[in-house]
mmCIF file of the C-alpha atoms, coordinates in Angstrom:
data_MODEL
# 
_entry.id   MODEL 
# 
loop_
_atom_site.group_PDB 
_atom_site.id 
_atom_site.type_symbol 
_atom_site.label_atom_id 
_atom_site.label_alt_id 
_atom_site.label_comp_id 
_atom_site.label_asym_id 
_atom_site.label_entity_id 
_atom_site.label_seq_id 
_atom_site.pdbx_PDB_ins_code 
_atom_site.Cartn_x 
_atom_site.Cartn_y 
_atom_site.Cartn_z 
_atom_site.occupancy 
_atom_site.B_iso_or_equiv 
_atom_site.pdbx_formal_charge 
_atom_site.auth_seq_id 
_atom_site.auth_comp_id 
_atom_site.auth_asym_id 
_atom_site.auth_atom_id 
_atom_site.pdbx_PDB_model_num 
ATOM 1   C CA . UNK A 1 1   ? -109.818 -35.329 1.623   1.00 0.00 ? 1   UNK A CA 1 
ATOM 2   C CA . UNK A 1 2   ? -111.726 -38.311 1.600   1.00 0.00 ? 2   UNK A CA 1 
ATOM 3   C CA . UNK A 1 3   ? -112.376 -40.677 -1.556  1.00 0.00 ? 3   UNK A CA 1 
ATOM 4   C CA . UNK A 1 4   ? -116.135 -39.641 -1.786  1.00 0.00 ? 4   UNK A CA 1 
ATOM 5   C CA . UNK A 1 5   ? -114.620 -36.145 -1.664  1.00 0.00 ? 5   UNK A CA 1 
ATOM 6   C CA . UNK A 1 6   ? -111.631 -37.114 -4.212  1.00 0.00 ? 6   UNK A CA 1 
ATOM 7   C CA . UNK A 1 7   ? -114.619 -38.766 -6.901  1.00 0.00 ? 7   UNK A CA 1 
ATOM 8   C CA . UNK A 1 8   ? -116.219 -35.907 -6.449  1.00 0.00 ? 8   UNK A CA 1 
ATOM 9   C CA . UNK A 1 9   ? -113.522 -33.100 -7.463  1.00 0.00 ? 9   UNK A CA 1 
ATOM 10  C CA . UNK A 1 10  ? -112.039 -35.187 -10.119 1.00 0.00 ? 10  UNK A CA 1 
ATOM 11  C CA . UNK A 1 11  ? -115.589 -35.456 -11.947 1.00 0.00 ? 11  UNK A CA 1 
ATOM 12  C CA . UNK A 1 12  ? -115.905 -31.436 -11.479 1.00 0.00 ? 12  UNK A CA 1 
ATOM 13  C CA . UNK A 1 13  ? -112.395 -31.000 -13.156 1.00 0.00 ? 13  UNK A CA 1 
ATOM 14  C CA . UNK A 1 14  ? -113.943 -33.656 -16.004 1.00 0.00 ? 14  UNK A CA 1 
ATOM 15  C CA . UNK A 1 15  ? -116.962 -31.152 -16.320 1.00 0.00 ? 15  UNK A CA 1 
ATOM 16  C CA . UNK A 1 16  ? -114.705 -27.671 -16.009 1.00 0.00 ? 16  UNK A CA 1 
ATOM 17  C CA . UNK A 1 17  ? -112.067 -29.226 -18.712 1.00 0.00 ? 17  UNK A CA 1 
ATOM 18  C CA . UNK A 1 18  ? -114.556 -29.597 -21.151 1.00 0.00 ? 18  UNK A CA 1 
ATOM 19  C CA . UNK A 1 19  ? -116.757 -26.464 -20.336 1.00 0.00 ? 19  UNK A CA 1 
ATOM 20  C CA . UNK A 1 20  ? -112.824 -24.244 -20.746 1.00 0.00 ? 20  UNK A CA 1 
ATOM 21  C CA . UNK A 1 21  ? -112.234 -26.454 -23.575 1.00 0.00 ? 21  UNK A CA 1 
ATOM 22  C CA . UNK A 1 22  ? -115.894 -25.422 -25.123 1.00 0.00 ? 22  UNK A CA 1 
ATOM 23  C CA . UNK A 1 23  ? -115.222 -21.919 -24.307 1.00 0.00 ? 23  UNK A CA 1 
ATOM 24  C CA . UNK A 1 24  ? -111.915 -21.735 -25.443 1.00 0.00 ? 24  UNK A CA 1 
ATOM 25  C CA . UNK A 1 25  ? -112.359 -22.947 -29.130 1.00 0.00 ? 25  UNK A CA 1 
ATOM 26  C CA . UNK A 1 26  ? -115.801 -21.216 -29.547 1.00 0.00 ? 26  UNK A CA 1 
ATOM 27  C CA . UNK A 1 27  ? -114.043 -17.622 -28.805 1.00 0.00 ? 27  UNK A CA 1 
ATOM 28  C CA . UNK A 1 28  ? -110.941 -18.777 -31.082 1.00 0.00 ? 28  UNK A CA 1 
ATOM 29  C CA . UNK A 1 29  ? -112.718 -20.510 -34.059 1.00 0.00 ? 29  UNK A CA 1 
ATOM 30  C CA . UNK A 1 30  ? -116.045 -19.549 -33.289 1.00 0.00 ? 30  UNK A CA 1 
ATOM 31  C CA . UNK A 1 31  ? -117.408 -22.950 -33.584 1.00 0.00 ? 31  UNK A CA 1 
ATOM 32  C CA . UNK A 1 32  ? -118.793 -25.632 -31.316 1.00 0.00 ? 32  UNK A CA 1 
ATOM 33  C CA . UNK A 1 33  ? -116.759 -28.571 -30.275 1.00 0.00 ? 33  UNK A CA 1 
ATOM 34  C CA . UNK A 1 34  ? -119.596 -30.916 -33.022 1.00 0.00 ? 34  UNK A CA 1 
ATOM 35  C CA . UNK A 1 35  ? -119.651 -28.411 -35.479 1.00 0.00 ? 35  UNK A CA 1 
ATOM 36  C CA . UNK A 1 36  ? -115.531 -28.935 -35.528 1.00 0.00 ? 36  UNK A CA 1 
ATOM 37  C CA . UNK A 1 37  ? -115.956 -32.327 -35.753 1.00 0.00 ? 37  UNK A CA 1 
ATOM 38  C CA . UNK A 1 38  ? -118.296 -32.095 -38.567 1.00 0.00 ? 38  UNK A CA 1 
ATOM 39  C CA . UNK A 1 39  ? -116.265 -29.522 -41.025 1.00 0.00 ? 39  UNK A CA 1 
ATOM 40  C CA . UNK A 1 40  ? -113.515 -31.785 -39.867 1.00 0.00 ? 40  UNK A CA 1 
ATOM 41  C CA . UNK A 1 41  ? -115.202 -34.716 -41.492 1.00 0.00 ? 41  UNK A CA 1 
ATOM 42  C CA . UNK A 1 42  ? -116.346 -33.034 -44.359 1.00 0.00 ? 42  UNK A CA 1 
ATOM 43  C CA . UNK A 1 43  ? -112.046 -32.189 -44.974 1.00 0.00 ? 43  UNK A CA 1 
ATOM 44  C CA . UNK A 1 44  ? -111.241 -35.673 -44.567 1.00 0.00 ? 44  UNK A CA 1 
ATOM 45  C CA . UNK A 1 45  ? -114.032 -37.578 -46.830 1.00 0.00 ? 45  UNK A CA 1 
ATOM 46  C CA . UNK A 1 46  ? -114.817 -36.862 -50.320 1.00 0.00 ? 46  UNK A CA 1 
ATOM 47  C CA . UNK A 1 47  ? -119.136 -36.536 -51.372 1.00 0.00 ? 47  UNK A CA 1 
ATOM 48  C CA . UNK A 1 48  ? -120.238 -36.836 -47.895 1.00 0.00 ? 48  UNK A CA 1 
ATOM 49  C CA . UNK A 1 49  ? -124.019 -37.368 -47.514 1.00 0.00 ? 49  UNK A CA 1 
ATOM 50  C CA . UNK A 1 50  ? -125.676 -36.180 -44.575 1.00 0.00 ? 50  UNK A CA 1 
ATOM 51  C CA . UNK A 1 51  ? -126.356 -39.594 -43.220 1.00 0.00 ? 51  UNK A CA 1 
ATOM 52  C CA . UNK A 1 52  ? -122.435 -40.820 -44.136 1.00 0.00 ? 52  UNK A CA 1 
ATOM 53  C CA . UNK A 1 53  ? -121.683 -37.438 -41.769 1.00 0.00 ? 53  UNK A CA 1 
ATOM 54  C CA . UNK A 1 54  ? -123.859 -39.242 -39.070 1.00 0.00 ? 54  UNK A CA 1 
ATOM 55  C CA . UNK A 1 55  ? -122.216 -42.039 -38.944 1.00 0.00 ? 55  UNK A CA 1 
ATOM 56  C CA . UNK A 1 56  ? -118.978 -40.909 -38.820 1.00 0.00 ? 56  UNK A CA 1 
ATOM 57  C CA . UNK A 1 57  ? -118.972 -38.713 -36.155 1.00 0.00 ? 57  UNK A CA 1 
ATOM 58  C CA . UNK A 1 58  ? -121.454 -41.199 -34.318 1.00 0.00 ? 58  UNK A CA 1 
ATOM 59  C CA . UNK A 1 59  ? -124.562 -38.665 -33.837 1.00 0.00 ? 59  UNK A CA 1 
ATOM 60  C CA . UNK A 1 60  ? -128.373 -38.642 -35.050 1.00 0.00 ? 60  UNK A CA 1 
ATOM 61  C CA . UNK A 1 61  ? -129.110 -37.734 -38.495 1.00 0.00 ? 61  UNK A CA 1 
ATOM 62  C CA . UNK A 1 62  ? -131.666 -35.392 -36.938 1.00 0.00 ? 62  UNK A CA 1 
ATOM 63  C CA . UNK A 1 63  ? -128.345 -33.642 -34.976 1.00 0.00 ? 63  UNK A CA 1 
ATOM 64  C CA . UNK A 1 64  ? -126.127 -33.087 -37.979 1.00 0.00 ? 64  UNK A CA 1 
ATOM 65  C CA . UNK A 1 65  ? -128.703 -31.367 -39.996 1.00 0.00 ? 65  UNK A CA 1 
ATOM 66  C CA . UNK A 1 66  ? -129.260 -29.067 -37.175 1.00 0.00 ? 66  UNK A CA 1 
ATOM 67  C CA . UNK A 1 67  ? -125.904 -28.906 -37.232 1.00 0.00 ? 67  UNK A CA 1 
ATOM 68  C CA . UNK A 1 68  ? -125.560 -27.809 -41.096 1.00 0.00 ? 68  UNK A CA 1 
ATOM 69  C CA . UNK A 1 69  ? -127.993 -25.694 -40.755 1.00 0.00 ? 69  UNK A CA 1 
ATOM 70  C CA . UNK A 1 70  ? -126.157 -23.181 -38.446 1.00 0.00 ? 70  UNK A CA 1 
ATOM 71  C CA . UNK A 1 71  ? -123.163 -23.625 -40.623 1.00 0.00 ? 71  UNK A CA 1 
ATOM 72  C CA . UNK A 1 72  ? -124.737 -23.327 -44.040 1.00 0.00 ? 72  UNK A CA 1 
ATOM 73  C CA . UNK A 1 73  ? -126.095 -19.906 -42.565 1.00 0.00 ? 73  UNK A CA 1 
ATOM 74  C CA . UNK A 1 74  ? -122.489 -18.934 -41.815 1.00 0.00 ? 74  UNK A CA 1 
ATOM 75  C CA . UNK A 1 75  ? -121.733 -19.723 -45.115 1.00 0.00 ? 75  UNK A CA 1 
ATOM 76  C CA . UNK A 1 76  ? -119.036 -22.656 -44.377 1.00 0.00 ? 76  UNK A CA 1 
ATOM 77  C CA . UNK A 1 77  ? -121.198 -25.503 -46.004 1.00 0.00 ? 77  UNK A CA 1 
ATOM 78  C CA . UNK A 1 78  ? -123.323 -26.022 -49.132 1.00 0.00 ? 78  UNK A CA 1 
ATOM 79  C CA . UNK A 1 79  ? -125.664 -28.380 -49.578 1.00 0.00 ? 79  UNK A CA 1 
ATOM 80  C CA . UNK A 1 80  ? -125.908 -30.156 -53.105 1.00 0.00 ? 80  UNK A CA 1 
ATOM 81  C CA . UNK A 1 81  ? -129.277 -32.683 -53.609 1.00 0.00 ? 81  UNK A CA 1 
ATOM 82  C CA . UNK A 1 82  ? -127.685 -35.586 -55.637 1.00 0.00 ? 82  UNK A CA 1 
ATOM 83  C CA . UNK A 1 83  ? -128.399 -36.092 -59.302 1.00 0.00 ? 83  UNK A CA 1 
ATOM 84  C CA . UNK A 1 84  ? -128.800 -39.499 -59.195 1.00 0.00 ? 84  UNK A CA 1 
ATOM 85  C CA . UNK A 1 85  ? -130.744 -40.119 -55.897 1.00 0.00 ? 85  UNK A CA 1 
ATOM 86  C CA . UNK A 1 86  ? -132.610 -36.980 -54.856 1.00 0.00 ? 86  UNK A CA 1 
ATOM 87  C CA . UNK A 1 87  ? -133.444 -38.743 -51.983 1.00 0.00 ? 87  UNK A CA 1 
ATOM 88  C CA . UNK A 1 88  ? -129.731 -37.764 -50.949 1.00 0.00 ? 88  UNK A CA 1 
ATOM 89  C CA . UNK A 1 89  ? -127.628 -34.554 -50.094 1.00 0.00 ? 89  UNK A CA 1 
ATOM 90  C CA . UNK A 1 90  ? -124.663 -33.933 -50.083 1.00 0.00 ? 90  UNK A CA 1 
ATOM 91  C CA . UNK A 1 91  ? -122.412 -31.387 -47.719 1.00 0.00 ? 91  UNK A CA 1 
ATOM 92  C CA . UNK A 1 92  ? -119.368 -29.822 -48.989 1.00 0.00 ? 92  UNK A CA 1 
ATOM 93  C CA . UNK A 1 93  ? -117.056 -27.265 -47.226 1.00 0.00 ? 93  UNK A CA 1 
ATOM 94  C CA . UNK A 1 94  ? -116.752 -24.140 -48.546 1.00 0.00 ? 94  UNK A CA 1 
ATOM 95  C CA . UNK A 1 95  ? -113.210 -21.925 -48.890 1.00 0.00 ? 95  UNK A CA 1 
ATOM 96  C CA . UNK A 1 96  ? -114.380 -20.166 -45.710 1.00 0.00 ? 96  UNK A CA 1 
ATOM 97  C CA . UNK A 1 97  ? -114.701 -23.342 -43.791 1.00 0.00 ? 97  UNK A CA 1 
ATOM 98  C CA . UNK A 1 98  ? -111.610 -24.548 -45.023 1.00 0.00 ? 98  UNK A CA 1 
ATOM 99  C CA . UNK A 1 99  ? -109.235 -21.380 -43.470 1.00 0.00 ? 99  UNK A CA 1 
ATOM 100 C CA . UNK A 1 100 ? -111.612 -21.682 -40.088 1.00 0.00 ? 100 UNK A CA 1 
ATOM 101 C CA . UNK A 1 101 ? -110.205 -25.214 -40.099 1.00 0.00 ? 101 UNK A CA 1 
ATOM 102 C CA . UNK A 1 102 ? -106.694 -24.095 -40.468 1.00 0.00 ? 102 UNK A CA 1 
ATOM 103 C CA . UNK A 1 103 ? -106.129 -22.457 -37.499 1.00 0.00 ? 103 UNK A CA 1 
ATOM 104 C CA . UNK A 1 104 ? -109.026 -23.943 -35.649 1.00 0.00 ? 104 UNK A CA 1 
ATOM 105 C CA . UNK A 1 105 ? -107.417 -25.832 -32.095 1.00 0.00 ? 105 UNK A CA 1 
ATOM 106 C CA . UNK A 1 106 ? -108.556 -29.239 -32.158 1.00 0.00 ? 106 UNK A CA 1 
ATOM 107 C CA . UNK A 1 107 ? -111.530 -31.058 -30.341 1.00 0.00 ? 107 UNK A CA 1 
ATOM 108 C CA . UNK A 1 108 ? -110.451 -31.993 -26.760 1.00 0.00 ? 108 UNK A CA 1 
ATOM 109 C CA . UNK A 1 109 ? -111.059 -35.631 -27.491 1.00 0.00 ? 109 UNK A CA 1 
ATOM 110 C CA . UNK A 1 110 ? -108.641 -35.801 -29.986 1.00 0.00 ? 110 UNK A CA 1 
ATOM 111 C CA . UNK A 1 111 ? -106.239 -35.272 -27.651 1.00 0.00 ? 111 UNK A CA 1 
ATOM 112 C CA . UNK A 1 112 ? -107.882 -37.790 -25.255 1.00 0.00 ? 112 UNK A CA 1 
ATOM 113 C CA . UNK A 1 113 ? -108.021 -40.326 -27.870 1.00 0.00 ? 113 UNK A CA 1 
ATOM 114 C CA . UNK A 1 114 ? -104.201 -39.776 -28.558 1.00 0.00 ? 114 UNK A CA 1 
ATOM 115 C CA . UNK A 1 115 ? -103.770 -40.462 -24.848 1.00 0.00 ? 115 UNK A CA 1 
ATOM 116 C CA . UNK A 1 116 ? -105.903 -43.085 -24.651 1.00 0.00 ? 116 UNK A CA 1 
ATOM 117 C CA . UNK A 1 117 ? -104.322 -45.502 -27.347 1.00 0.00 ? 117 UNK A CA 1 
ATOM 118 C CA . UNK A 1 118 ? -100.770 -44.956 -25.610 1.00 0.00 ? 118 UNK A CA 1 
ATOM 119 C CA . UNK A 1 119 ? -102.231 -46.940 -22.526 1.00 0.00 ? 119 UNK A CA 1 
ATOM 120 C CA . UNK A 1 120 ? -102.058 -50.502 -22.594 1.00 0.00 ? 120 UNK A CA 1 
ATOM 121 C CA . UNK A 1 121 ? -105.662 -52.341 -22.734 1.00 0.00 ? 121 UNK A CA 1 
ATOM 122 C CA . UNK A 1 122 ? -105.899 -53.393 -19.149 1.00 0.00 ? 122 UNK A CA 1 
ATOM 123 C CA . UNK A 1 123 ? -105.863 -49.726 -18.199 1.00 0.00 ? 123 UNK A CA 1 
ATOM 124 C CA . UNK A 1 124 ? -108.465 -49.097 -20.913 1.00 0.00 ? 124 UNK A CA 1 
ATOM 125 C CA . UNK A 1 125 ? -110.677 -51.416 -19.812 1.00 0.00 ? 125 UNK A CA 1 
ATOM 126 C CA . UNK A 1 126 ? -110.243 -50.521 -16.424 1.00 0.00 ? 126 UNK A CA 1 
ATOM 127 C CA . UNK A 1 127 ? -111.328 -46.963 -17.220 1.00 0.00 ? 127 UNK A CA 1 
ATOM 128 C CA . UNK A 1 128 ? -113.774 -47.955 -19.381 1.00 0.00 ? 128 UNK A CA 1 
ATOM 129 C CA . UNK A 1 129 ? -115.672 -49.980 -16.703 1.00 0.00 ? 129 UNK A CA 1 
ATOM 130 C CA . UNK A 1 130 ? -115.000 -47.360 -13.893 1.00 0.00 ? 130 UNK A CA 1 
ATOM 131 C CA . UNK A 1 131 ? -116.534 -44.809 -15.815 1.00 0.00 ? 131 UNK A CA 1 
ATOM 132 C CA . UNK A 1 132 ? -118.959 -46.889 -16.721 1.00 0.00 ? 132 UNK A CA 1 
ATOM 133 C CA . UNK A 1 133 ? -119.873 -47.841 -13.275 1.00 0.00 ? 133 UNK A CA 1 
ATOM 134 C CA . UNK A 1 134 ? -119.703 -44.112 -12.283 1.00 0.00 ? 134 UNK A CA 1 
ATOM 135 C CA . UNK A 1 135 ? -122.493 -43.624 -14.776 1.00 0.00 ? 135 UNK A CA 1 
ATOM 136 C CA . UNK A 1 136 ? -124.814 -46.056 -13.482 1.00 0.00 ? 136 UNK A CA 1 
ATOM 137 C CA . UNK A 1 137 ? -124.275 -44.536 -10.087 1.00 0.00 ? 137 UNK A CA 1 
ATOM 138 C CA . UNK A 1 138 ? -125.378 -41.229 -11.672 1.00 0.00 ? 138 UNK A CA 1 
ATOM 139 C CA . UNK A 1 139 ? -127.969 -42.620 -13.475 1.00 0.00 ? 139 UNK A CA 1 
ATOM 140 C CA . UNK A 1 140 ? -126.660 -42.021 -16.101 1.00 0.00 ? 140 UNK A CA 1 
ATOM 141 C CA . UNK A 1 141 ? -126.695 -44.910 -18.447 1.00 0.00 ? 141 UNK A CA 1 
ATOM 142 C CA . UNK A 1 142 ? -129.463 -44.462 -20.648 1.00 0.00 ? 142 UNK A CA 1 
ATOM 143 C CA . UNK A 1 143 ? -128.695 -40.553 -20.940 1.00 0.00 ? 143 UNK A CA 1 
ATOM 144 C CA . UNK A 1 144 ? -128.155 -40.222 -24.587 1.00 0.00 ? 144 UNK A CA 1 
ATOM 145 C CA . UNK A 1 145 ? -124.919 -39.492 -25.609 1.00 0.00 ? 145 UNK A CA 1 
ATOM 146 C CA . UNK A 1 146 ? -122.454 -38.782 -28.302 1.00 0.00 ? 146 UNK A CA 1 
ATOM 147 C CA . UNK A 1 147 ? -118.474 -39.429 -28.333 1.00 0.00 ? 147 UNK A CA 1 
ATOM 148 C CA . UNK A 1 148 ? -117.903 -35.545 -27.957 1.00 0.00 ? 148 UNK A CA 1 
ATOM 149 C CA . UNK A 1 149 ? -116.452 -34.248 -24.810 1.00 0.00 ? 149 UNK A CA 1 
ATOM 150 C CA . UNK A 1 150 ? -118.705 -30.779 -24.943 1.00 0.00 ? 150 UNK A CA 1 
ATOM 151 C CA . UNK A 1 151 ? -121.407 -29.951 -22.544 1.00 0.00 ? 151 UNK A CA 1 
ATOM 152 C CA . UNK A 1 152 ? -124.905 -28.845 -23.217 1.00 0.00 ? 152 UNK A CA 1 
ATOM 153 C CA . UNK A 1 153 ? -127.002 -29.703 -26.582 1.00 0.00 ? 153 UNK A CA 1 
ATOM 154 C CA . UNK A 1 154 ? -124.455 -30.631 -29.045 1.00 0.00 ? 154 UNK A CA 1 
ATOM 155 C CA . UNK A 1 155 ? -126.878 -28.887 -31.969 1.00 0.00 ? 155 UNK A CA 1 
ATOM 156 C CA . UNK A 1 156 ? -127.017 -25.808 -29.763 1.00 0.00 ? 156 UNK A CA 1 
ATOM 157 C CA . UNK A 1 157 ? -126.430 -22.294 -31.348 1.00 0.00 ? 157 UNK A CA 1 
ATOM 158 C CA . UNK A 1 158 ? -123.273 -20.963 -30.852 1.00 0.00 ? 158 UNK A CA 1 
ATOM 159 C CA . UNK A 1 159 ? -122.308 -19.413 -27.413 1.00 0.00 ? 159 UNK A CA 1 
ATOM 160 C CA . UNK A 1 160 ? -120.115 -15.966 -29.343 1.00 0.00 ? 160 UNK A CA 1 
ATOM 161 C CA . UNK A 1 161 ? -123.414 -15.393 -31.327 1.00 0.00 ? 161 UNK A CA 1 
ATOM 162 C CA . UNK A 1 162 ? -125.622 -16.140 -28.192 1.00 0.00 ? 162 UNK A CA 1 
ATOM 163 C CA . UNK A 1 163 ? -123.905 -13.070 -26.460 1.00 0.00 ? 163 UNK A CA 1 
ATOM 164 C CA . UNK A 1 164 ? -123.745 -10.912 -29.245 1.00 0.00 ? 164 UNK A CA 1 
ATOM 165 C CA . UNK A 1 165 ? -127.467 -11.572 -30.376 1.00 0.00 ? 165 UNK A CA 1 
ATOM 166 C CA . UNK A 1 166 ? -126.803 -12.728 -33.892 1.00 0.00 ? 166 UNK A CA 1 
ATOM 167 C CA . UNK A 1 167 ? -128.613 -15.698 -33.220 1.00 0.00 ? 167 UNK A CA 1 
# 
């Protein structure tokens, strides 16, 4: 195999691993990689506005309501308007949420992040600006996108309520 051959069939393993990933925690949690992220968030911080959500798990405001949304359907957030700024809401897990979250596998970038700090910074930086590279030779640079390795929209609805038409 040659090296355009060898680029080529490591990015499709890159794409596959996250698609199985994907697939595999929607069917055991039945959540998306972002809405993981999020409740995981919410367990971790205390009176979490929607914008303070944003932030922290680095996507649009816009995103994470869409996000709440599906969950505050499934009944695993509530949303609470502040008293003292209206202008502001807050998100708060509710019990079912919180047992999802038990058992729930976690996001593959946590385990790529684990990973990732055990290297030493040269080889960071090294994959950093490979990948980097890469996307400019996809043209993919100004492709917006957030820290989550999941494919598709990351405020789509849910693939297990896609096939069952709950959704």
């Amino acid at each position: 195999m040659d090296n355009i051959q060898a680029v080529l069939v490591a990015l499709r393993r890159l794409i596959r691993a996250a698609d199985i990933h994907s697939k595999k925690l929607v069917k055991t949690s039945g959540l998306t990689a972002p809405q993981l992220l999020l409740l995981q968030a919410l367990k971790e911080g205390t009176d979490m506005t929607v914008g303070a959500l944003a932030t922290q798990i680095n996507l649009s405001q816009a995103t994470v309501t869409t996000i709440i949304d599906r969950l505050e359907r499934r009944h695993l957030v509530t949303r609470v308007r502040s008293s003292v700024d209206k202008r502001k809401v807050h998100v708060y897990l509710t019990d079912d949420a919180s047992e999802i979250l038990k058992t729930a596998p976690t996001a593959l970038q946590e385990q790529f992040v684990d990973r990732f700090l055990k290297l030493e910074v040269w080889e960071q930086n090294m994959i950093l600006a490979s990948l980097q590279r890469v996307g400019v030779m996809m043209d993919a640079e100004d492709i917006d996108a957030a820290p989550v390795l999941d494919i598709g929209e990351l405020d789509r609805k849910d693939e297990s309520k896609l096939s069952s038409g709950e959704l």
